[in-house]
C-alpha positions in Angstrom: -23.1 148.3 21.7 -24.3 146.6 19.4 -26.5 144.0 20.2 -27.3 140.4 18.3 -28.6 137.6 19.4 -25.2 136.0 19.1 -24.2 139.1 21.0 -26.6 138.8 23.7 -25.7 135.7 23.9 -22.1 136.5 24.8 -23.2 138.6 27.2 -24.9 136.6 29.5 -21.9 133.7 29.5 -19.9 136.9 30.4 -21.9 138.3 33.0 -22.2 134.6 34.9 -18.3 134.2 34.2 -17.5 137.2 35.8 -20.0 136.8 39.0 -18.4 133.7 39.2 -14.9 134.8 39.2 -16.0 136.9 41.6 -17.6 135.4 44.0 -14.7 132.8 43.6 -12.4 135.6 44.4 -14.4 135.9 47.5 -14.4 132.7 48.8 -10.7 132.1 48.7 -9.9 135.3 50.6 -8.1 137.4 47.5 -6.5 140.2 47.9 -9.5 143.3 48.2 -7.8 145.3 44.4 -8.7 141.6 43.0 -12.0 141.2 44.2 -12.3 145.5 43.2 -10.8 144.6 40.0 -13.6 141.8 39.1 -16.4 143.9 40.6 -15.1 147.1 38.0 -15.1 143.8 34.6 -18.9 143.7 35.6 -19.7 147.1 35.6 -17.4 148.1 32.2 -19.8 146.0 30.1 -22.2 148.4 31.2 -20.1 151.9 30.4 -19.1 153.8 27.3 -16.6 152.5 25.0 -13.2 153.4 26.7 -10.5 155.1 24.5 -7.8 155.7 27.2 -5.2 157.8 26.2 -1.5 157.1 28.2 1.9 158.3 27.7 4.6 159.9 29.0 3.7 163.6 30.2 6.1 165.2 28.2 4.9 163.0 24.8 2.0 166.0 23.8 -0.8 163.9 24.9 -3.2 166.9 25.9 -2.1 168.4 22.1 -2.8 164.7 20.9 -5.9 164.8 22.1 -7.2 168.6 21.1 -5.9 167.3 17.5 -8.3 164.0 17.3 -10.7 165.8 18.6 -10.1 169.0 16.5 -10.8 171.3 19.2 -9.1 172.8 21.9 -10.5 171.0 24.9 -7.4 170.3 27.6 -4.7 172.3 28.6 -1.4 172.1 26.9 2.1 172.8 28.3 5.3 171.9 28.6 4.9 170.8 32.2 2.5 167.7 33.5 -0.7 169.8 33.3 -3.0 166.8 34.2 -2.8 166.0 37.3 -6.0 163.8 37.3 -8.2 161.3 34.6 -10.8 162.9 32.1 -13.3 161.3 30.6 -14.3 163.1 27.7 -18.0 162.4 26.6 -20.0 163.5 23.9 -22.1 166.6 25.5 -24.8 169.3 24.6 -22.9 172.1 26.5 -19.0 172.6 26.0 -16.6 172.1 28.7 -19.0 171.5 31.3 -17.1 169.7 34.4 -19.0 166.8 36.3 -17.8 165.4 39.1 -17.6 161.3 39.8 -17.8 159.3 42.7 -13.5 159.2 42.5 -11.9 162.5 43.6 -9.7 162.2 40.5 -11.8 161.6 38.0 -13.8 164.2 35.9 -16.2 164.2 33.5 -16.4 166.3 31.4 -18.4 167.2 28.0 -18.3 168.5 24.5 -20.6 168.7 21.8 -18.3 166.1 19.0 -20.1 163.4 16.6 -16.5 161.8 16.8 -17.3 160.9 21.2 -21.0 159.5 20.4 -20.6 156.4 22.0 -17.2 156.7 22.9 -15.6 157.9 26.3 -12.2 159.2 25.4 -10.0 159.1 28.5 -7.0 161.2 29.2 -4.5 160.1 31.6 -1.5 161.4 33.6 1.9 160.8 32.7 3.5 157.0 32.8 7.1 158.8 34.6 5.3 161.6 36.0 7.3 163.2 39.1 4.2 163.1 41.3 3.6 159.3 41.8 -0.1 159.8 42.2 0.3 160.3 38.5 1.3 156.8 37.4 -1.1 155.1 40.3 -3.8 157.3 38.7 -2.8 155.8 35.2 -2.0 152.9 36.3 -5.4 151.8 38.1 -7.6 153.4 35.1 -5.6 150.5 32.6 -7.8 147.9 33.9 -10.8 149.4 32.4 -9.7 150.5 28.7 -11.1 148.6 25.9 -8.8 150.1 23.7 -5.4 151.8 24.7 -3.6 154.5 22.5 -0.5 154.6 23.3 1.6 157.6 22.6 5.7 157.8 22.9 7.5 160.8 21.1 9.8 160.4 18.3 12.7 162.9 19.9 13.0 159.7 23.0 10.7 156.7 21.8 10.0 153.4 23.4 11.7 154.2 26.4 12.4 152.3 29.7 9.2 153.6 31.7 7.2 152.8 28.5 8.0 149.2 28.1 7.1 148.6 31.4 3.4 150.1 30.9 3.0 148.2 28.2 4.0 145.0 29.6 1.3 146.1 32.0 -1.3 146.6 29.3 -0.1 142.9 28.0 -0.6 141.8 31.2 -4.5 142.9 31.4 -5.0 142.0 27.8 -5.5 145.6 26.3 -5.6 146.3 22.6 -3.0 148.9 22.1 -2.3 151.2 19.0 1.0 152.9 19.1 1.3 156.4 18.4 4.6 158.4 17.6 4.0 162.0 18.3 6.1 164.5 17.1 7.3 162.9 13.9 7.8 166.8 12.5 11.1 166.0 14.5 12.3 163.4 11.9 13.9 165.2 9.4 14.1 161.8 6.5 12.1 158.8 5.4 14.8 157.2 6.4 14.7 158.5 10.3 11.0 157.9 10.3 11.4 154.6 9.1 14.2 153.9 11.9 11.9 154.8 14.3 8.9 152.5 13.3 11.0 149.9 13.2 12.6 150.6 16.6 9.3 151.0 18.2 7.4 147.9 16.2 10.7 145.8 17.5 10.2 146.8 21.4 6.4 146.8 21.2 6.3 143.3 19.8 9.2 141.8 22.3 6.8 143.3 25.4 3.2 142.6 23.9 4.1 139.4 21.6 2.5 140.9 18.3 3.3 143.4 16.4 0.5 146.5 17.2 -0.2 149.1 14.6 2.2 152.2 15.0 1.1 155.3 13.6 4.3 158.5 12.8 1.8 161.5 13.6 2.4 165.2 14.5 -0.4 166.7 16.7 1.0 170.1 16.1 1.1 169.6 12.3 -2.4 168.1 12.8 -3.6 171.7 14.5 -1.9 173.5 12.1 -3.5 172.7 8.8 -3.3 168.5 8.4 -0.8 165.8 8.8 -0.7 162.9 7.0 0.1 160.3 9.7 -2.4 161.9 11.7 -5.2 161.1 8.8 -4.5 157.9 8.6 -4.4 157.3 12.9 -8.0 158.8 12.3 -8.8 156.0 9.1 -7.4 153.1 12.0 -9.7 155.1 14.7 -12.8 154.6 12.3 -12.4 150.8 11.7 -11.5 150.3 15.4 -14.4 152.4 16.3 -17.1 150.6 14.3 -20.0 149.1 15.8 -19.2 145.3 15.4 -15.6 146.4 15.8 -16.6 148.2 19.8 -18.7 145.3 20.3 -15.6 142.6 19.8 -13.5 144.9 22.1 -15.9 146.0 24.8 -16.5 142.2 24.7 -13.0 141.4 25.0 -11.7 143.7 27.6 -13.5 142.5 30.7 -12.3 139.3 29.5 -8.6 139.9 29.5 -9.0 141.5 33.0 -10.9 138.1 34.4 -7.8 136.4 32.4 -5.3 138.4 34.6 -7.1 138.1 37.8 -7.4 134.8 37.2 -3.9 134.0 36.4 -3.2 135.9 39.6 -5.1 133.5 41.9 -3.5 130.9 40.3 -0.3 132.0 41.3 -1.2 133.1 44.8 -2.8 129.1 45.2 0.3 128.1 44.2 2.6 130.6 46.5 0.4 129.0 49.6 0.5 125.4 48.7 4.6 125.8 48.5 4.4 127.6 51.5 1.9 124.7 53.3 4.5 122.1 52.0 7.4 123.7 53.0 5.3 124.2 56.6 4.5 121.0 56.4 8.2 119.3 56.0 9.4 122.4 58.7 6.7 120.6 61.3 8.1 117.1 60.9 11.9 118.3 60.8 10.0 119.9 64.4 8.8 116.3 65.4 12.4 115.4 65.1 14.2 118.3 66.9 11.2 117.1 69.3 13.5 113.6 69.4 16.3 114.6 69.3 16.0 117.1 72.1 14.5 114.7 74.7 17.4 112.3 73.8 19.8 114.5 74.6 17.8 115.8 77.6 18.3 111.9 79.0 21.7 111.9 77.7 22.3 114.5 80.2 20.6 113.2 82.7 22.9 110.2 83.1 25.7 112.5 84.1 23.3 114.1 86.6 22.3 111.1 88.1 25.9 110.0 87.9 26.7 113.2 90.1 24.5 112.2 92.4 25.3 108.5 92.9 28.9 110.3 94.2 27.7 112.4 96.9 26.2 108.8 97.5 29.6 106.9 97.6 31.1 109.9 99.4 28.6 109.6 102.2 29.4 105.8 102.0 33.0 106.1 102.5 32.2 108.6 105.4 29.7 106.0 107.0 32.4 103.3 106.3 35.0 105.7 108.5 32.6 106.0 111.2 31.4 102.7 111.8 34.9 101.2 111.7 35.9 103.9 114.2 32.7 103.6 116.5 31.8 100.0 116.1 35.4 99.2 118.6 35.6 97.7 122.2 37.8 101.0 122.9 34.5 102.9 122.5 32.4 101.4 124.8 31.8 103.9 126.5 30.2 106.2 123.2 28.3 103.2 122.3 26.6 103.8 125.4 24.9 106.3 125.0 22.8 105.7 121.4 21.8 109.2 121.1 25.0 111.0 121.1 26.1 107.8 119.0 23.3 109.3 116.6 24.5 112.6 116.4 28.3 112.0 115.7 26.9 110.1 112.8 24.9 112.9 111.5 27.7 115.5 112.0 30.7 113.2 110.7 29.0 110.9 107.9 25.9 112.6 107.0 27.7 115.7 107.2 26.6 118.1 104.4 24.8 115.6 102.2 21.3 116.8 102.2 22.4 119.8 101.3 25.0 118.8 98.4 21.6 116.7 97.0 19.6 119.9 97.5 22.4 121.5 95.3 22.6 118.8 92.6 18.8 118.4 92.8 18.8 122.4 91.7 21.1 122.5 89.1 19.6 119.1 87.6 16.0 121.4 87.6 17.5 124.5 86.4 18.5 122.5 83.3 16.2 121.1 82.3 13.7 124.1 83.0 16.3 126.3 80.8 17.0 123.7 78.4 13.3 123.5 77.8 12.2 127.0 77.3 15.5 127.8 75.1 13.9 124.7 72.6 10.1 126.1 73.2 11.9 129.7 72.8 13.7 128.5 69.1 10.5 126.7 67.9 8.0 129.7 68.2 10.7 132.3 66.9 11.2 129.7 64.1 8.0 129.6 62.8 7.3 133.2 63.5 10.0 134.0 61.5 8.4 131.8 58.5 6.8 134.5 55.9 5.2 133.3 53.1 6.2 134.5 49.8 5.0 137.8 48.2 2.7 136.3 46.1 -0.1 135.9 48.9 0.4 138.9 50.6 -2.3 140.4 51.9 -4.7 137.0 51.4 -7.4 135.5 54.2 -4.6 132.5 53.8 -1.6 134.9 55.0 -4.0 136.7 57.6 -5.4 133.3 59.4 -1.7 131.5 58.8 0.0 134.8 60.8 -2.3 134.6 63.4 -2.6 130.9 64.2 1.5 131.5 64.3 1.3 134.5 66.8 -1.1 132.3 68.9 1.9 129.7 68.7 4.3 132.6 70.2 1.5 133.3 72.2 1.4 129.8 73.9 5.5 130.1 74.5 5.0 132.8 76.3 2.4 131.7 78.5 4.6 128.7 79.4 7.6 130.8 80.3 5.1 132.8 82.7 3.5 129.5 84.1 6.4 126.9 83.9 9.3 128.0 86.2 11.8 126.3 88.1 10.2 126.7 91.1 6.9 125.3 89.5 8.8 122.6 88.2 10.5 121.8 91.3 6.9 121.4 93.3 5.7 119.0 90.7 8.2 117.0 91.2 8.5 116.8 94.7 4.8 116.1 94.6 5.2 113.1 92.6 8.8 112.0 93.7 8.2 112.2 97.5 5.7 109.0 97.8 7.7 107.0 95.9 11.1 108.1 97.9 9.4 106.9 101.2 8.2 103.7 100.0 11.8 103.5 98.6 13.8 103.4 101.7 10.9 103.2 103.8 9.5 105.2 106.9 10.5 108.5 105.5 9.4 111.6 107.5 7.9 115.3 106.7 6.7 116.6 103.0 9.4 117.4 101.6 10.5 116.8 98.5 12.7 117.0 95.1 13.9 121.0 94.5 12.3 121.7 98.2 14.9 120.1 100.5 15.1 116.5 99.2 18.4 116.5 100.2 17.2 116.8 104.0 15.2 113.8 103.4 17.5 111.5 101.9 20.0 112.6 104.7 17.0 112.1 107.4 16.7 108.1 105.8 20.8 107.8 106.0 20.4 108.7 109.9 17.3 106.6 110.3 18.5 103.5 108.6 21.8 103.5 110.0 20.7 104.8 113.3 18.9 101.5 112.9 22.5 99.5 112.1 23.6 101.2 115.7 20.7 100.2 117.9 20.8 98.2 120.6 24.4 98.4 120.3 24.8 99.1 124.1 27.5 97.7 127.0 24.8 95.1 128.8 24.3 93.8 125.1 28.3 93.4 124.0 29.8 89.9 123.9 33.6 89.6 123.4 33.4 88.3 119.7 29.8 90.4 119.4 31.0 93.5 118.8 33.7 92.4 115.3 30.8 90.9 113.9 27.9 93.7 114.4 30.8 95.9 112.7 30.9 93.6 109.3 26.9 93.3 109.8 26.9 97.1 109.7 29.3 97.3 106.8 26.6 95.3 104.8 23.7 96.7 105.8 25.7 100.4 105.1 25.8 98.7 101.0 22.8 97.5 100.9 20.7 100.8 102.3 22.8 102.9 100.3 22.4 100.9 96.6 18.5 100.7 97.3 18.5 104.6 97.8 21.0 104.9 94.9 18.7 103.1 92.5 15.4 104.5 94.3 16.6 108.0 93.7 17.2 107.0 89.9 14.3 105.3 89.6 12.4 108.1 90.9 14.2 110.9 88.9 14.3 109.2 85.9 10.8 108.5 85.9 9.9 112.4 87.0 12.1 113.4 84.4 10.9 111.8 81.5 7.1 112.6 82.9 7.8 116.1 82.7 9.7 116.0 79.1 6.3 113.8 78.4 4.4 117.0 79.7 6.8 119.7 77.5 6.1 117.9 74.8 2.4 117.4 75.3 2.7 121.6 75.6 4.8 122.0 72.2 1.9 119.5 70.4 -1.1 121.1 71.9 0.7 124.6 70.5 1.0 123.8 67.4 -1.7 120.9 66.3 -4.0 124.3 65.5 -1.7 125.0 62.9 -1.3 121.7 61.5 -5.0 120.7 61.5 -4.6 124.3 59.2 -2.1 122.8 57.1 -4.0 120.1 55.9 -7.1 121.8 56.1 -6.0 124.4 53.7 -4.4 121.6 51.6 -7.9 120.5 51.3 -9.0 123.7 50.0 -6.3 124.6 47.3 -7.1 120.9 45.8 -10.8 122.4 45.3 -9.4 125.7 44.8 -7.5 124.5 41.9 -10.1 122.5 40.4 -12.4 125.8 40.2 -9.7 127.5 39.1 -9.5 125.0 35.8 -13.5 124.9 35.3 -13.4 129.4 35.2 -10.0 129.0 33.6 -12.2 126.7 30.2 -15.4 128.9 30.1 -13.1 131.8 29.9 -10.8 130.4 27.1 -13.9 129.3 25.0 -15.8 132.9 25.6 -12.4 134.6 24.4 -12.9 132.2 21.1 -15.8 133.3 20.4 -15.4 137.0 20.7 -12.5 136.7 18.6 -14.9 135.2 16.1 -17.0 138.4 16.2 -14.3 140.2 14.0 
């Protein structure tokens, strides 16, 4: 290369541009062929000149190259016959084959003025059959600091062509089209069809019209060919000192372009993906909302069921006491015991455990309605995959795993939070309350645990308390009609203070433990929204980097245009 103080000068802006690309690459978590990619820009301003040589297998690129080089130095067929990348450097002994640090790379020598200072590299077919062809081609592009491009006039410019070169646009290579087998064009006026049909592709893909040169590499082996004299004229400009400076320059910086561009985009994939997140976790906070209304929506007709069995029992009490409380029963009201009892079996009757029932099927709700919401939030966001473009990204890793660790958390609350765990909790904080409710309640039992035996337990005790001291010695004539309407109060007045008690009491449980879900479903995901805005934070600073590299590269790329 050669090297001016305006040159050196290039240099070093290009080293620290490309360090700091890199090490920008880095931070941000890029994709490990980007951070590759930026690492291999440093290192090309130390190699040979790169010539790469790409085509289709079956365009005579082996023949192409003995031709230019005007000896017979690959293998020619009619089959792929390169099934790996040679570098071909100028070289005391001919044909000797070194071996690189990549398995399909080889070096390899020949003693030719033309490769002083020059590596001329010879690639695998574009559409070969065997993939590892194009990958091979492919991953070399990055490093070319000038590409010739070689089609064949019997099938130019086609499908699996334009798409290389669009790659080659995209990494900012210099390309020079070659047409090989131009013996094959039997007119001017086919040649000249051609050109024009190639120029017109080349220029829609690349956005310029590139030099395309008719050759035949045959005709070149076999005596001369014009086209091919003038490829090598082009060659010799392009292949000038100042002219391989200005390219070797340039190529490192149309790769730090591309790599660039990319991050940009990726930035951009993951803040529309964070702002998507972002609007999914408050539509979330609204399902949150909307759920625990209609969790209390529901609980109204629950309650409602239970403030029958309520009334039922009422009516049954109602029934016994007008049945009982009668001078024709004097002798039952007697004895207060067996008084007791007939009350239990006829008015309590199966109460406690109809509330028992209702008590269960009220739980199993809201235990199932719970998980099924947890269940659908988790898969939800689980199911969120961000777009392509950040694939394979620290920001895709740590965003997929702060969402398996939300999936994580539902799963440890359908392990931990079961009806029967829900059922204790609220019989722990229900039971207390129910006693000093309807007073002087008995035994620890309580909601989802045999409640209803409770409730059923107060109904005996506060209208075995109605009944007492209604015995024979204690009867007057007009006692008796009146300790019956006395009764009938009382009965309404016990049984609407354990009516609103039990509400009281389940409502408040109820909404404590939807207070509790909720607390879980915020404590799940609040790591992944302090992410969100965290990483909000980042692509902001991200994108200001991005701008800064974005002008020193744009301003370098000025001046090595300049050079020419």
């Amino acid at each position: 290369m050669l090297v001016s103080n305006r040159v050196q000068d290039l240099l070093s802006r290009e080293r620290a541009l490309l360090a700091d690309l890199q090490a920008f690459l880095e931070t941000q978590g890029a994709p490990p062929e980007a951070v590759e990619y930026a690492r291999g820009a440093v290192r090309s301003l130390d190699e040979s000149f790169l010539l790469v040589v790409v085509g289709e297998f079956n365009a005579g690129k082996s023949s192409f190259v003995n031709a230019l080089l005007g000896a017979t130095v690959l293998p020619e067929g009619v089959t792929p016959t390169t099934d790996r990348i040679y570098v071909l450097v100028h070289g005391d002994r001919p044909g000797q084959m070194e071996p690189t640090r990549d398995p399909f790379v080889s070096r390899l020598t020949y003693p030719l003025r033309s490769l002083e200072g020059v590596a001329l590299v010879d690639t695998p077919g574009t559409n070969a059959i065997i993939r590892q062809h194009q990958a091979l081609t492919e991953g070399f592009l990055p490093r070319a600091d000038l590409v010739l491009f070689l089609t064949s006039a019997d099938r130019p410019f086609t499908e699996s062509e334009r798409q290389f070169l669009a790659l080659a646009a995209r990494w900012g290579r210099s390309v020079v089209l070659v047409v090989n087998k131009a013996d094959l064009l039997e007119t001017p006026e086919a040649r000249e069809q051609v050109r024009q049909f190639v120029e017109t592709g080349a220029r829609g893909v690349l956005g310029l019209t590139p030099p395309v040169f008719l050759i035949s590499a045959r005709g070149e082996q076999r005596g001369g060919d014009p086209g091919f004299a003038a490829l090598r004229d082009a060659l010799r400009t392009r292949l000038s000192e100042t002219e391989r400076t200005r390219l070797k320059l340039q190529s490192p910086l149309g790769t730090a372009a591309e790599i660039l561009s990319g991050e940009e985009t990726r930035a951009e994939a993951a803040r529309r993906t964070l702002t998507e997140d972002l609007s999914i976790l408050r539509d979330l906070e609204a399902q949150r909302e909307r759920h625990r209304e209609t969790m209390l929506g529901e609980l109204d007709g629950q309650l409602n069921r239970l403030g029958r069995l309520l009334s039922e029992f009422e009516v049954r009490a109602d029934r016994f006491i007008d049945a009982r409380l009668r001078f024709s029963n004097l002798r039952g009201l007697m004895n207060s015991r067996e008084l007791e009892e007939d009350f239990r079996r006829e008015a309590v009757a199966d109460l406690p455990d109809a509330l028992d029932r209702q008590f269960g099927t009220m739980i199993d709700r809201f235990v199932e309605a719970n998980l099924h919401f947890w269940e659908d939030v988790q898969a939800f966001l689980v199911r969120r995959q961000p777009s392509n473009e950040v694939a394979r990204t620290r920001f895709s890793y740590d965003r997929g795993a702060l969402l398996e660790g939300i999936a994580g958390s539902a799963r440890e609350h359908l392990e931990t939070t079961t009806e029967h765990e829900l059922a204790r909790q609220l019989a722990r904080d229900a039971e207390d309350a129910l006693k000093g409710a309807v007073g002087g309640l008995a035994g620890g039992i309580g909601i989802g645990a045999g409640l209803g035996a409770l409730v059923g337990a107060s109904a005996v005790d506060f209208t075995g308390g109605i009944l007492a001291g209604l015995t024979l010695g204690s009867l007057g004539l007009f006692v008796l009609p009146n300790k019956r309407l006395q009764a009938h109060r009382q009965l309404r007045q016990k049984v609407a203070g354990l009516r609103q008690a039990l509400e009281r009491i389940v409502r408040r449980e109820y909404e404590r433990e939807q207070e509790r879900a909720d607390a879980r479903l915020r404590d799940a995901i609040s790591p992944y929204t302090r992410f969100t805005e965290q990483e909000q934070a980042r692509l902001g600073q991200a994108a200001a980097r991005a701008a800064e590299l974005r002008v020193r590269l744009e301003s370098l790329q000025a001046d090595v245009k300049a050079l020419a």
